[in-house]
N, C-alpha and C positions, 0 to 999 in steps of 0.2 A: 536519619531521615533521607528517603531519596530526592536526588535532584537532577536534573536534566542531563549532568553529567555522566548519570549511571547508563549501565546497556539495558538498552531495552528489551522486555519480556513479550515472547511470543507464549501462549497460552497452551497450553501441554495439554489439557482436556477434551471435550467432545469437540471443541471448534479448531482442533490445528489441524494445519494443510502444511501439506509437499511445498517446498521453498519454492519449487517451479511455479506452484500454483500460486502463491503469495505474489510472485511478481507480475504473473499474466493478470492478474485481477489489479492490483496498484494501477497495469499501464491503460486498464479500460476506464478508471476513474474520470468523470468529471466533474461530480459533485460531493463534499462532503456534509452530512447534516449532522449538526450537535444539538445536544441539549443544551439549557443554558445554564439554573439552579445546578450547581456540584457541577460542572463542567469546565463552564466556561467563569462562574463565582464559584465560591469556595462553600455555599450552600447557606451561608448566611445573610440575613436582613436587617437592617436596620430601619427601627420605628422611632418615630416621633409623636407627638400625642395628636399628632395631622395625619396618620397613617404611615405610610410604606415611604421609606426616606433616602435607601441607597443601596447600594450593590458595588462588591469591586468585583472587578474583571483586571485582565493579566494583561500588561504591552507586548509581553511574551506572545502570547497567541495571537493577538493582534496580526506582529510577526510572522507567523506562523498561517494567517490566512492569505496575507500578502503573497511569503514564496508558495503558496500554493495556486494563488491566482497566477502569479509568473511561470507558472507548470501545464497552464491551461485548465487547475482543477478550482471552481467555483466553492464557497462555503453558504451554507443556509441554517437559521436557528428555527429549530422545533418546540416549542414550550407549552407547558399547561397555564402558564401565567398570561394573562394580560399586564402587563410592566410597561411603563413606560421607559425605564429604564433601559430595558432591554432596544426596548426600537430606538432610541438615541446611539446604544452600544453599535446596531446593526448598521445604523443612519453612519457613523463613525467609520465604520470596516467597509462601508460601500458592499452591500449584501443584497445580490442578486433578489434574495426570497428570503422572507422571514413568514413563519409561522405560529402568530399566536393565539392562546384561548385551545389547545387542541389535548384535550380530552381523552380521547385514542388514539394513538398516536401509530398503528397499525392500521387501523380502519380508514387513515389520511392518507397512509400513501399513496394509495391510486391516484389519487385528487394529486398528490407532490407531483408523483411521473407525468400525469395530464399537464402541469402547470409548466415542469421544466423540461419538457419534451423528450426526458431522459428515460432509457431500460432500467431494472433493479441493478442490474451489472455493472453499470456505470457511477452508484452509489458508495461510499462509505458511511455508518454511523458511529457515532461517540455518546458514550448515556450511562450515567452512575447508579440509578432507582429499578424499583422492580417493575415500573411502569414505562420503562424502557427495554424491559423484555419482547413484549412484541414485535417492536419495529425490529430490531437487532436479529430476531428469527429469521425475519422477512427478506433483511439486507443482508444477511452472514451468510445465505443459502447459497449466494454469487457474487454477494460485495465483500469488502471489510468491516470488520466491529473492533473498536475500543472501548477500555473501559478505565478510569483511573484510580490511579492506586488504593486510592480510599474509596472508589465502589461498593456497594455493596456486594457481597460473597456471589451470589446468583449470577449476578455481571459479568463478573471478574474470570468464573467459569466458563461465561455461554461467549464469550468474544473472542479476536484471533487474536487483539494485542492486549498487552494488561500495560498502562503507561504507570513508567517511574517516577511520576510525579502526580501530586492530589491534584481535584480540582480546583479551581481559580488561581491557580501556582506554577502554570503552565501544561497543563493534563492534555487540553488541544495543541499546544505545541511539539509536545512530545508524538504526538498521533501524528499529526502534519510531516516532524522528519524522517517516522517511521516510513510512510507513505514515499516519499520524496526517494526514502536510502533503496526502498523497493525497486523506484523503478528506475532506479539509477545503477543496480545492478548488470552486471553482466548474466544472460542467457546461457545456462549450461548446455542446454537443448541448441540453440543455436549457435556454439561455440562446437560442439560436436558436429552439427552438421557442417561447419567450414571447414574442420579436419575433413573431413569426408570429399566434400567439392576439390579442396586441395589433394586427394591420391588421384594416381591413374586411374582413369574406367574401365571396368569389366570390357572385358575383350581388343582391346588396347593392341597393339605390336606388341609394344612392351613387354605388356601384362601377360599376353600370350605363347610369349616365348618361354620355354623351356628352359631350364638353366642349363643343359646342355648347347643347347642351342644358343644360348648366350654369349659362350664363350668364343675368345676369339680364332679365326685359324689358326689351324697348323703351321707352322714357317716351311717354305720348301727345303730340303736335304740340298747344303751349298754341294757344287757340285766337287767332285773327285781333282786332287791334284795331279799335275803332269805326273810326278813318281809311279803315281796309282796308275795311272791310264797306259805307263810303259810294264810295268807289269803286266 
């Protein structure tokens, strides 16, 4: 069974990008949005003969919103459910936006960007159902997608990360320090260009000279001993 320990899966399908590109989109992040059922719980409910009675959620991910708020990036929950649950869980994590009762969860986004002032580029989502295929289109086109391990199939294909861990067993937290290792990365592209700053510039002395010309004078020829000059 995987656990938070295992390495994490980048998505080898239609949705993998250039490592470069992984990291420039990580460091454009401000927001990430999860789903909640199979994301953020494990996709199970508990009933009572009162109705709808409980839900667990992970301290893991908890965690896992925290350093992401210490990174400057926000979390928000998108759900079909109206739960109360869930808005205590939100109430809990101190969460900027919570979205519930949404239905279409594509046809909202405008309304998200309108609400959180944000571009789609600046988005990450996480979503295990096939109802979570829209938005995931929408954000993958410039954001990041996860999906975790127990996703359904569909998911797991169309995102860039696939998390080693199910949902409600730390599936957002594993997305969080995929996120986190991204942009904590070193720049190839701009590790390259500081080789580059560091050579001489075209047209240089230096650079210019000839390697004839580099080298150093000739010594003058010591001059002739007396024996020689009496000769």
């Amino acid at each position: 069974m995987p656990t938070l320990l295992d390495p994490p899966t980048t998505a080898a399908g239609a949705a993998a990008l250039p490592a470069a590109e992984l990291r420039a989109r990580a460091r454009r992040l401000r927001l990430v949005l999860t789903d909640s059922d199979g994301v953020l719980t494990d996709g199970g409910v508990y009933y009572s003969d009162r109705g709808e009675a409980l839900r667990r959620f992970s301290v893991r991910d908890g965690m896992g919103v925290e350093r992401l708020r210490l990174a400057g990036i926000a979390t928000a929950i998108i759900t079909r459910e109206q739960s109360g649950c869930v808005e205590r869980r939100a109430a809990k994590l101190r969460l900027p936006h919570l979205f519930l009762g949404v239905q279409d969860k594509a046809a909202r986004l405008p309304a998200v960007l309108a609400e959180t002032g944000l571009e789609v580029d600046a988005l990450a989502y996480i979503g295990d159902d096939v109802n979570d295929l829209g938005i995931m289109a929408a954000i993958g086109e410039r954001g990041l997608t996860a999906a975790p391990a127990d996703a359904m199939p569909e998911l797991l294909a169309a995102c860039h990360h696939r998390c080693a861990a199910r949902g409600g067993h730390g599936a957002f937290r594993d997305f969080a320090e995929w996120i986190l290792g991204l942009r904590a990365e070193p720049s190839s592209a701009l590790d390259g260009r500081d080789r580059q700053d560091r050579r001489e510039p075209p047209g240089s002395p230096e650079s210019a000279e000839s390697p004839a010309a580099a080298e150093s004078p000739e010594s003058p020829e010591p001059p002739e001993s007396p024996e020689e000059e009496e000769r």
